[in-house]
VMD Tcl script that builds the backbone (N, CA, C; Angstrom):
set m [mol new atoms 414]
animate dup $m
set s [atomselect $m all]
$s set {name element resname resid chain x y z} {
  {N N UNK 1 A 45.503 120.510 152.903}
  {CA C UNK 1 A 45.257 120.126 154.275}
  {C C UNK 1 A 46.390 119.216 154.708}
  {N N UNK 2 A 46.768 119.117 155.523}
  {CA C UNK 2 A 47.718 118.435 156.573}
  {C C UNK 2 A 46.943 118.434 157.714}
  {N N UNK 3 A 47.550 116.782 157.812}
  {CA C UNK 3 A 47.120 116.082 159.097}
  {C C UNK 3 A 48.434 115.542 159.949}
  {N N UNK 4 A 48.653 115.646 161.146}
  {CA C UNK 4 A 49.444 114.832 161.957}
  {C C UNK 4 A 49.451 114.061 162.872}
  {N N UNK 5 A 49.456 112.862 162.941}
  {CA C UNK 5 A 49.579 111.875 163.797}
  {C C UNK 5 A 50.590 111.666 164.384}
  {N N UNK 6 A 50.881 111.142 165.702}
  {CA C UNK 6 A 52.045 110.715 166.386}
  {C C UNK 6 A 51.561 109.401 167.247}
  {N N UNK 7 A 52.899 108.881 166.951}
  {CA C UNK 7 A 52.698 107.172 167.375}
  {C C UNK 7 A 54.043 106.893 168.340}
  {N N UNK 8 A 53.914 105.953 169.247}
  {CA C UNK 8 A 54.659 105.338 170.320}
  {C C UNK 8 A 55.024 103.838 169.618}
  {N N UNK 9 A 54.559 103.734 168.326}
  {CA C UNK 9 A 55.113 102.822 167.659}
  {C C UNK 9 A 55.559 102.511 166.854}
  {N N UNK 10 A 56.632 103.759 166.780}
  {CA C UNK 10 A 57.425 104.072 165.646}
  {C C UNK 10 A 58.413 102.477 164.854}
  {N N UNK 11 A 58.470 101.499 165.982}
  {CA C UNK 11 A 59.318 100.786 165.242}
  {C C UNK 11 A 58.322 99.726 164.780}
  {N N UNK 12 A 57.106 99.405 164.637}
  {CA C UNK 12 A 56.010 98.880 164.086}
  {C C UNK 12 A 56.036 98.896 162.299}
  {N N UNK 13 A 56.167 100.181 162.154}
  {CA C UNK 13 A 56.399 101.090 160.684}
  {C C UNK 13 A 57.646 100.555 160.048}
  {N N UNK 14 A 58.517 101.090 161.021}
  {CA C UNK 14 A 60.061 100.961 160.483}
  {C C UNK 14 A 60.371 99.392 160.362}
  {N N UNK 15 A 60.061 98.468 161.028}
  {CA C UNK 15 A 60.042 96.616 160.472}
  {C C UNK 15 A 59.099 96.249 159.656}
  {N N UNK 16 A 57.953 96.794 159.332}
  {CA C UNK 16 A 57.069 96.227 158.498}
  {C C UNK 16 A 57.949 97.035 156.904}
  {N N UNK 17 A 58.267 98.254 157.181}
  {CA C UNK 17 A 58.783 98.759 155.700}
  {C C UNK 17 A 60.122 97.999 154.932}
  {N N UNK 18 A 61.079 97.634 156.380}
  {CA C UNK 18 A 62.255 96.683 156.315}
  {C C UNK 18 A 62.009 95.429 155.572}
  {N N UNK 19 A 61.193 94.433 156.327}
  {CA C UNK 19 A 60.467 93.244 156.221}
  {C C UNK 19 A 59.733 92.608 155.042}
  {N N UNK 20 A 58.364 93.771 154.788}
  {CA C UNK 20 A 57.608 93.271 153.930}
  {C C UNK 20 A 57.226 94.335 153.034}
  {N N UNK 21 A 57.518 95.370 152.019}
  {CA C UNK 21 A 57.592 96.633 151.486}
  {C C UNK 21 A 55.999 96.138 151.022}
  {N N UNK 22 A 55.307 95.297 150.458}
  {CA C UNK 22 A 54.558 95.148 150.095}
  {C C UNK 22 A 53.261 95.034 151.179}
  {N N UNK 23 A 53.178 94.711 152.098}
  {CA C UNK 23 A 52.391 94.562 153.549}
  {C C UNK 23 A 52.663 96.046 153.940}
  {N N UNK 24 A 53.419 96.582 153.976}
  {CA C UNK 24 A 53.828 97.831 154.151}
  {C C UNK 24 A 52.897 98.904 153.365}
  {N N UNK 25 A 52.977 99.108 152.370}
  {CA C UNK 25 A 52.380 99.996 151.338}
  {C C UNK 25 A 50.508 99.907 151.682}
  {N N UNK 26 A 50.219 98.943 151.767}
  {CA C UNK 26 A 48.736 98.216 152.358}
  {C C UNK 26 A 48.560 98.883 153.512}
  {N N UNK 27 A 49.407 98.785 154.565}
  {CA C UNK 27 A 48.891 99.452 155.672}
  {C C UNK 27 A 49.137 100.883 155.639}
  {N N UNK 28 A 49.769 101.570 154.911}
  {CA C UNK 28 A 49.494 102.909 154.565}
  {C C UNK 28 A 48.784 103.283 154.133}
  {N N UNK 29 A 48.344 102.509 152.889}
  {CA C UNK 29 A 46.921 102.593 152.430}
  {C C UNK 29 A 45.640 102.542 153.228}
  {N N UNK 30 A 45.539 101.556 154.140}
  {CA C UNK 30 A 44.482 101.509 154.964}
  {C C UNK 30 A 44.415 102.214 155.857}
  {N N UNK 31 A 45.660 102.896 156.411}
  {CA C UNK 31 A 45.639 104.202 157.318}
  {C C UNK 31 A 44.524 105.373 156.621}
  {N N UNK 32 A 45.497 105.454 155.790}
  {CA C UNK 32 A 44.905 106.496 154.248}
  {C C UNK 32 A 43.623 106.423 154.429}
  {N N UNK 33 A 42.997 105.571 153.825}
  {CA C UNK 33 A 41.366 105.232 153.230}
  {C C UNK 33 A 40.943 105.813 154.928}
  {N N UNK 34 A 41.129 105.219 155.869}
  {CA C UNK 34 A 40.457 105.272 157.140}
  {C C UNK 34 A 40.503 106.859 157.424}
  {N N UNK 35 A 41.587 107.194 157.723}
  {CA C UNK 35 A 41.499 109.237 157.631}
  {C C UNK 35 A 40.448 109.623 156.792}
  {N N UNK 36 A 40.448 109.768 154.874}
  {CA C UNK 36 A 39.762 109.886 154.156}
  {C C UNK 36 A 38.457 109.954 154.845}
  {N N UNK 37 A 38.147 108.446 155.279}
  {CA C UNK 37 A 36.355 108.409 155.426}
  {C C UNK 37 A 36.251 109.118 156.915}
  {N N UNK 38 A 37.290 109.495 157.452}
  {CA C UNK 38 A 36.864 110.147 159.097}
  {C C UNK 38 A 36.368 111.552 158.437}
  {N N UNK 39 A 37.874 111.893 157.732}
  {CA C UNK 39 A 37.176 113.367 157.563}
  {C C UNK 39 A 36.130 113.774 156.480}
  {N N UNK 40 A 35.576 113.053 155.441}
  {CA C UNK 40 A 34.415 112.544 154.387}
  {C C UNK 40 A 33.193 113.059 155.683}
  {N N UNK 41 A 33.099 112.271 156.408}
  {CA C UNK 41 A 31.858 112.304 157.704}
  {C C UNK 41 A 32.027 113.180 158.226}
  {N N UNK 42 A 32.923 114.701 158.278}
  {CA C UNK 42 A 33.258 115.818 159.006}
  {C C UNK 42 A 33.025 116.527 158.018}
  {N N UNK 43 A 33.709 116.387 156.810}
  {CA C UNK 43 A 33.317 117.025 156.218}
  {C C UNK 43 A 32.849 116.630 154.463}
  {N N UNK 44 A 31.614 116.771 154.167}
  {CA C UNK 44 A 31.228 115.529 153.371}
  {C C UNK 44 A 31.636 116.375 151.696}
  {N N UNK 45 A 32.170 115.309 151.065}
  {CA C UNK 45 A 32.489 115.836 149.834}
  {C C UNK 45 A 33.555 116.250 149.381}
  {N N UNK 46 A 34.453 116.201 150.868}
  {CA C UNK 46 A 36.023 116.732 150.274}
  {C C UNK 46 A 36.453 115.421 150.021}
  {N N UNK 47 A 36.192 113.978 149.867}
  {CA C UNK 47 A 36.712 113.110 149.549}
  {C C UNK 47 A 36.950 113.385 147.764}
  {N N UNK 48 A 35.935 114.110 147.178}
  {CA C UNK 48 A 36.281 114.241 145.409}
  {C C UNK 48 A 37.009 114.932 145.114}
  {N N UNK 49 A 37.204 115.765 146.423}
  {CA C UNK 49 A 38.118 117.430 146.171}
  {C C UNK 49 A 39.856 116.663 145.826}
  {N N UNK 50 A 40.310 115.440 146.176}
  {CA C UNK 50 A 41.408 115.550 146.667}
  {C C UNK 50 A 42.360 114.983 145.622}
  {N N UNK 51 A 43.578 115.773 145.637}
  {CA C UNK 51 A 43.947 115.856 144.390}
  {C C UNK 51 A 45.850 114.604 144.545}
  {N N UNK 52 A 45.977 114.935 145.667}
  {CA C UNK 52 A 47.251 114.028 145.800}
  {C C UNK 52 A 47.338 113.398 147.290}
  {N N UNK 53 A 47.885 112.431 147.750}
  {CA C UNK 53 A 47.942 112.289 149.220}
  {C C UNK 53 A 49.393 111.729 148.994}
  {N N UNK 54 A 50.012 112.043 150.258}
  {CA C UNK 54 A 51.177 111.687 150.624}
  {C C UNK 54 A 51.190 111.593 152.023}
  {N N UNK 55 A 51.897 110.055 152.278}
  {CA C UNK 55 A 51.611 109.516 153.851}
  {C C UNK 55 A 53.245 109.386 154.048}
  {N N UNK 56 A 53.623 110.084 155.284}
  {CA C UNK 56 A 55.065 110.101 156.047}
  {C C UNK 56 A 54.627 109.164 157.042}
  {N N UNK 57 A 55.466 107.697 157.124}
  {CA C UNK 57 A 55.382 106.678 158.744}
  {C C UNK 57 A 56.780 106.911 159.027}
  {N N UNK 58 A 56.936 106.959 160.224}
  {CA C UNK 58 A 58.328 107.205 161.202}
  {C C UNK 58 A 59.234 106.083 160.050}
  {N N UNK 59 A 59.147 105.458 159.617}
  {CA C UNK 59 A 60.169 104.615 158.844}
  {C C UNK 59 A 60.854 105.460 157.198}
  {N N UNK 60 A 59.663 106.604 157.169}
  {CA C UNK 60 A 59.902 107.624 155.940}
  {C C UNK 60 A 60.818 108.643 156.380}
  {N N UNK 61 A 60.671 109.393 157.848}
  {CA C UNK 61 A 61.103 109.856 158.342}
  {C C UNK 61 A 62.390 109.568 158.689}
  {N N UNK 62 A 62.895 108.307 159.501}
  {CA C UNK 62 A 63.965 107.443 159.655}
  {C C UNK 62 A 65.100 107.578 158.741}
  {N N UNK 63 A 64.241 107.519 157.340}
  {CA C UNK 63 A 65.048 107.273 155.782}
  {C C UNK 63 A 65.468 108.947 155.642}
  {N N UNK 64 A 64.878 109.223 156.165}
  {CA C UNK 64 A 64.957 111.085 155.452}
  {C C UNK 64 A 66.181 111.471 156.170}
  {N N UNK 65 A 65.824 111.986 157.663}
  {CA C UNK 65 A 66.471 112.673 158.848}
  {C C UNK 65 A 67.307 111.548 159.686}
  {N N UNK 66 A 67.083 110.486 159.409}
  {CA C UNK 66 A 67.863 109.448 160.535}
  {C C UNK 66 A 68.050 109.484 161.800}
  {N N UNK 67 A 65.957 110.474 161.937}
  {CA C UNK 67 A 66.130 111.061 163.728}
  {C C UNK 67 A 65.574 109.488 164.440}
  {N N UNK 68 A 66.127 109.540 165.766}
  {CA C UNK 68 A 65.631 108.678 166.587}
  {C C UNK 68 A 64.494 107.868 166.642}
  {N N UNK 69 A 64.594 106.650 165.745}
  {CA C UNK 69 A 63.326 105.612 165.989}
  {C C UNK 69 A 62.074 106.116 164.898}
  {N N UNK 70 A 62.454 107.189 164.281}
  {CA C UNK 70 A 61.768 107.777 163.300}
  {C C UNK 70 A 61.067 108.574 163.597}
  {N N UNK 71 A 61.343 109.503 164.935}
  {CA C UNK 71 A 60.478 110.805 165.536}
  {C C UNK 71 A 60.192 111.719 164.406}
  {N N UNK 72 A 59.253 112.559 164.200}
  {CA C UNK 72 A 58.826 113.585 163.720}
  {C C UNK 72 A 60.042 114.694 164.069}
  {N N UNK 73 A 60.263 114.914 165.358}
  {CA C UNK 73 A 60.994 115.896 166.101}
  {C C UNK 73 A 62.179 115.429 166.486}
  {N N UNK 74 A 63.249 116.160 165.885}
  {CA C UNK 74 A 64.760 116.114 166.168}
  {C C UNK 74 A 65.301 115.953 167.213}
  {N N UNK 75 A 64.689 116.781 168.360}
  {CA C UNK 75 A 65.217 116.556 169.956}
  {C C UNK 75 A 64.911 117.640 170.244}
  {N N UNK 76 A 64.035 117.282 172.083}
  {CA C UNK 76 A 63.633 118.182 172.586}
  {C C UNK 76 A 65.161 118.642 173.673}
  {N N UNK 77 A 64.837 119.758 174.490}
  {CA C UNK 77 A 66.000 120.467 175.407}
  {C C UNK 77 A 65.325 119.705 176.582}
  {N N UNK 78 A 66.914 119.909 177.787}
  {CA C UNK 78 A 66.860 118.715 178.766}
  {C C UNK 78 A 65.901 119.744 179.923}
  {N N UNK 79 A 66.281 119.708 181.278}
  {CA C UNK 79 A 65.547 119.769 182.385}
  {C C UNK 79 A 65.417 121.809 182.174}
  {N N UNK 80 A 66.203 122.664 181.643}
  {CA C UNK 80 A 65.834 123.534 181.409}
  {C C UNK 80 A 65.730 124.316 179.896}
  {N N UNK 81 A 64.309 124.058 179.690}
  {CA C UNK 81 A 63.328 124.161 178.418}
  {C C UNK 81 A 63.756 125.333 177.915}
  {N N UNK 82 A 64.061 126.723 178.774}
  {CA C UNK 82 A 64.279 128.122 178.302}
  {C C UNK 82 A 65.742 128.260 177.774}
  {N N UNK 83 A 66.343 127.220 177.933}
  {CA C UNK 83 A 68.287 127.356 177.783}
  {C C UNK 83 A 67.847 127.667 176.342}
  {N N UNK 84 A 69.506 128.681 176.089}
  {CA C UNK 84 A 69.605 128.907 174.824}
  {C C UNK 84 A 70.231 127.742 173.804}
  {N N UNK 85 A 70.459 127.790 172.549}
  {CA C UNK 85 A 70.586 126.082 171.923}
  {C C UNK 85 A 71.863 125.896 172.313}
  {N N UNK 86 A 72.653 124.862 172.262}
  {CA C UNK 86 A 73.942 124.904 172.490}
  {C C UNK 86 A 74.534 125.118 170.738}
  {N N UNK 87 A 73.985 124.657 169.784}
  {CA C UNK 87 A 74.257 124.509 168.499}
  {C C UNK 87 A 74.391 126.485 167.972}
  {N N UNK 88 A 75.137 126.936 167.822}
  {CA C UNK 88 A 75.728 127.951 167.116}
  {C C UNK 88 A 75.375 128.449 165.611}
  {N N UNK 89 A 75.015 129.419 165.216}
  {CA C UNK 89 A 74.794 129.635 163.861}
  {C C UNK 89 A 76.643 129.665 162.926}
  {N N UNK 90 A 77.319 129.986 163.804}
  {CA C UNK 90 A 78.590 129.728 163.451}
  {C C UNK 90 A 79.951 128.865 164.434}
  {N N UNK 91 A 80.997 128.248 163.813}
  {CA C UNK 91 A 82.038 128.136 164.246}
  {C C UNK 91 A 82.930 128.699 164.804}
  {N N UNK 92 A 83.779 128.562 166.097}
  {CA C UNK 92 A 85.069 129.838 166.160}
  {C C UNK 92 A 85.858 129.174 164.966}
  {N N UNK 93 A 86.798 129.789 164.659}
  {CA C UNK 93 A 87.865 130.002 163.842}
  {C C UNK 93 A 87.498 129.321 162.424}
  {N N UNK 94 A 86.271 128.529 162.076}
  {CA C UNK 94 A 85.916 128.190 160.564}
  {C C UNK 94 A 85.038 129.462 159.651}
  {N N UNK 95 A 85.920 130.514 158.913}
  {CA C UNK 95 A 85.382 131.500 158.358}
  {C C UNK 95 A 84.168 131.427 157.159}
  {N N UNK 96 A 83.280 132.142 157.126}
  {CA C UNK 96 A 82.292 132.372 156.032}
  {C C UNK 96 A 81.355 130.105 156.222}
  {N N UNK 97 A 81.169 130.190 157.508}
  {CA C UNK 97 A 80.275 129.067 157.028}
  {C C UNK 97 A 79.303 129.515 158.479}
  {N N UNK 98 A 78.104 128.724 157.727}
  {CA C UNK 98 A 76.640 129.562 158.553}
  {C C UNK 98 A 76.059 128.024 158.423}
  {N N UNK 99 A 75.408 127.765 160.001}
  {CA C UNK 99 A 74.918 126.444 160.272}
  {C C UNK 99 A 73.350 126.581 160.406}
  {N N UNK 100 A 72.557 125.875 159.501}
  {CA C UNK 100 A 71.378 125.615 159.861}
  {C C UNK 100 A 70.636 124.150 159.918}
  {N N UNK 101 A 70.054 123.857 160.341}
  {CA C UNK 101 A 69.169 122.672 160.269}
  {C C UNK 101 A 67.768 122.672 161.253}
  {N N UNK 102 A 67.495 121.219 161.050}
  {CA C UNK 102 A 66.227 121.145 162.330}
  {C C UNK 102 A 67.120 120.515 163.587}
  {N N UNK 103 A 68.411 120.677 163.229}
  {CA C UNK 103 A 69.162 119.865 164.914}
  {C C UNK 103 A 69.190 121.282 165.261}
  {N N UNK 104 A 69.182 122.681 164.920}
  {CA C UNK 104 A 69.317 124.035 165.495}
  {C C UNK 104 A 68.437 123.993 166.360}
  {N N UNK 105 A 67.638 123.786 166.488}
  {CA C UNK 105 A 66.571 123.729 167.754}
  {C C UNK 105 A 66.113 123.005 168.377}
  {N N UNK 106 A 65.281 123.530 169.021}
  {CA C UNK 106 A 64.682 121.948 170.140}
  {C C UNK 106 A 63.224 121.648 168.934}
  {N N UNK 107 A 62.928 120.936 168.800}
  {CA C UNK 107 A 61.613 120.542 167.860}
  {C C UNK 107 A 62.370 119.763 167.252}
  {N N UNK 108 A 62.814 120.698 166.394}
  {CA C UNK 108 A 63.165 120.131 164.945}
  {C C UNK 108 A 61.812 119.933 164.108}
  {N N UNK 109 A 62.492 119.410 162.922}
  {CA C UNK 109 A 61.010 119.188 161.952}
  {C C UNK 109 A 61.484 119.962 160.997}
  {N N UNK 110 A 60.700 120.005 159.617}
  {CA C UNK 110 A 60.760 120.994 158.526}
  {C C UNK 110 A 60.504 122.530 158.643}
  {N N UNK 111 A 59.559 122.743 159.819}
  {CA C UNK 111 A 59.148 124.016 160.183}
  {C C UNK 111 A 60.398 125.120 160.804}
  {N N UNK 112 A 61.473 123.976 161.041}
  {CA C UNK 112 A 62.264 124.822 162.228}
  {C C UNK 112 A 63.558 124.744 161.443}
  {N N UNK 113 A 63.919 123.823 160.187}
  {CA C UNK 113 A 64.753 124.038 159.306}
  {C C UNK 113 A 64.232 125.354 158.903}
  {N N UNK 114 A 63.483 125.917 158.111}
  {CA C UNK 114 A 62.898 126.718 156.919}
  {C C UNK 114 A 63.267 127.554 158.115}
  {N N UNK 115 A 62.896 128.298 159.383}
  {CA C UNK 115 A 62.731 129.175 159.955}
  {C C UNK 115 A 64.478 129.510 160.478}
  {N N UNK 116 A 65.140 128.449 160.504}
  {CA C UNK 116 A 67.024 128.791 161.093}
  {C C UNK 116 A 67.182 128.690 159.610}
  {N N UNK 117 A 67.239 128.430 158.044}
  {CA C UNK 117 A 67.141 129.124 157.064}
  {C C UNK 117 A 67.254 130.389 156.610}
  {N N UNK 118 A 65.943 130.879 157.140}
  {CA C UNK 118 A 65.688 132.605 157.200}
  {C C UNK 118 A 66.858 132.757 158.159}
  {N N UNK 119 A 66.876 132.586 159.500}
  {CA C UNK 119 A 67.452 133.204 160.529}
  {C C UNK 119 A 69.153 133.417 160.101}
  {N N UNK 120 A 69.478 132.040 158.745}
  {CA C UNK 120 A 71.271 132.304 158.798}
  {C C UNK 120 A 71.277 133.244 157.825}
  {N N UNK 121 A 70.311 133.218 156.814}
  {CA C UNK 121 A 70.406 134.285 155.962}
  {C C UNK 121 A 70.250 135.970 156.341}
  {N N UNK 122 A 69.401 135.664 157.302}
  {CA C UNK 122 A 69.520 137.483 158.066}
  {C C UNK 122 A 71.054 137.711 158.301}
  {N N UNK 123 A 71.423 136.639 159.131}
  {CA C UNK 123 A 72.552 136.979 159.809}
  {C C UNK 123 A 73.621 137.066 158.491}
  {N N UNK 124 A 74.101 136.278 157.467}
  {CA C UNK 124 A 74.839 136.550 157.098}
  {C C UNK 124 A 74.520 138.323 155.827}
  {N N UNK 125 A 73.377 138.495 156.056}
  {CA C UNK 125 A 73.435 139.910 155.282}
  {C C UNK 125 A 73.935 140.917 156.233}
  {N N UNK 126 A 73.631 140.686 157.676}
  {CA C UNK 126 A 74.235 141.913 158.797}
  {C C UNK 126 A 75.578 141.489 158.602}
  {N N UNK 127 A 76.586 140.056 159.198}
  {CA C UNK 127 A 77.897 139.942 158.708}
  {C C UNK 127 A 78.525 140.725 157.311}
  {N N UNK 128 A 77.352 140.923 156.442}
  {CA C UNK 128 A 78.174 141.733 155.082}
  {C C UNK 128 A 77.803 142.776 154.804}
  {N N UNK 129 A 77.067 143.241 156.018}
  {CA C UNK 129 A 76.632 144.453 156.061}
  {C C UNK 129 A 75.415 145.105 154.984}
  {N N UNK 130 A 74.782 144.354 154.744}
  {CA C UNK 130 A 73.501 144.892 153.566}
  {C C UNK 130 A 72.067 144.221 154.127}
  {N N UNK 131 A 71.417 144.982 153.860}
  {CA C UNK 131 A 69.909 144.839 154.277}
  {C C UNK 131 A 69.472 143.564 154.040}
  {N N UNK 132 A 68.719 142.862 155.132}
  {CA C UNK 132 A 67.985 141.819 154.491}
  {C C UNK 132 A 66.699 142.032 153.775}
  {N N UNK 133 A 66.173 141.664 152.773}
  {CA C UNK 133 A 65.114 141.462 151.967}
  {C C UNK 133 A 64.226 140.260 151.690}
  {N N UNK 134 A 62.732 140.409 151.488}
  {CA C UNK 134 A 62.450 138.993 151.255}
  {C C UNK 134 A 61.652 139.453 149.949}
  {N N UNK 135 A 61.417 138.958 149.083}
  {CA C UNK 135 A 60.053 139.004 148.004}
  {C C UNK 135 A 59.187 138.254 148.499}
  {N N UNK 136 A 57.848 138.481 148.398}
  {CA C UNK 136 A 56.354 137.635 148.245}
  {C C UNK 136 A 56.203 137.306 147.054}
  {N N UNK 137 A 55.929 135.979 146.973}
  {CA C UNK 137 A 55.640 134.890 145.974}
  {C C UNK 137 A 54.057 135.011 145.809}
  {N N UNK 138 A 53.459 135.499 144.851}
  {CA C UNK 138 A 51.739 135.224 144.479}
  {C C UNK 138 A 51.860 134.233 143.353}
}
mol reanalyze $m
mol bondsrecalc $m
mol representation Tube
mol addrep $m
């Protein structure tokens, strides 16, 4: 299960982790425990089910991606939403290099890395002319 929260107080996170690592870890924790018992009362009994938790605060994020103030999301597009990206899967004149990330799109995030991933790898099998393929993992 994944849960997501979004906060307007991203730099709350990011000075308490700076500041006090130890006051820090506590209030993740107490975030933690508090989710836990919301969804315990939704749904009763998955509190024994649970086998690992891992909590991302915009200050984890910050450390990771070094996006803005510790957004979840890389950057949205300006006054027209439908424009195509300005960011390129390739360079003019820099040969055999293929650009992906979560700055490729407007979102951003892990979802939109993994997906311009796939997308450079299609492209560079049409550049070499051979079929793309994927295997399924069971």
């Amino acid at each position: 299960m994944a849960c997501s929260f979004y906060t307007e107080n991203g730099k709350f996170w990011i000075d308490l982790r700076k500041n006090d690592r130890k006051k820090y870890r506590e209030e993740k924790t107490k975030f933690i425990d508090a989710i836990i018992a919301l969804l315990e009362e939704r749904y009763p009994g998955m509190k024994d089910q649970i086998e690992m938790v891992d909590f991302a605060t915009p200050a984890t994020v910050l450390r990771y991606t070094n996006n803005w103030e510790g957004s979840a999301q890389g950057w949205l597009p300006g006054e027209n939403v439908f424009a195509s990206t300005p960011i390129k899967f390739t360079l003019p004149g820099l040969k055999n290099f293929y650009y992906a990330s979560h700055w490729s799109r407007p979102g951003g995030g892990v979802p939109v890395a993994i997906n311009m991933a796939r997308d450079v790898a299609i492209r560079i099998c049409k550049d070499c002319k051979v079929p793309f393929r994927t295997k399924r993992f069971e």
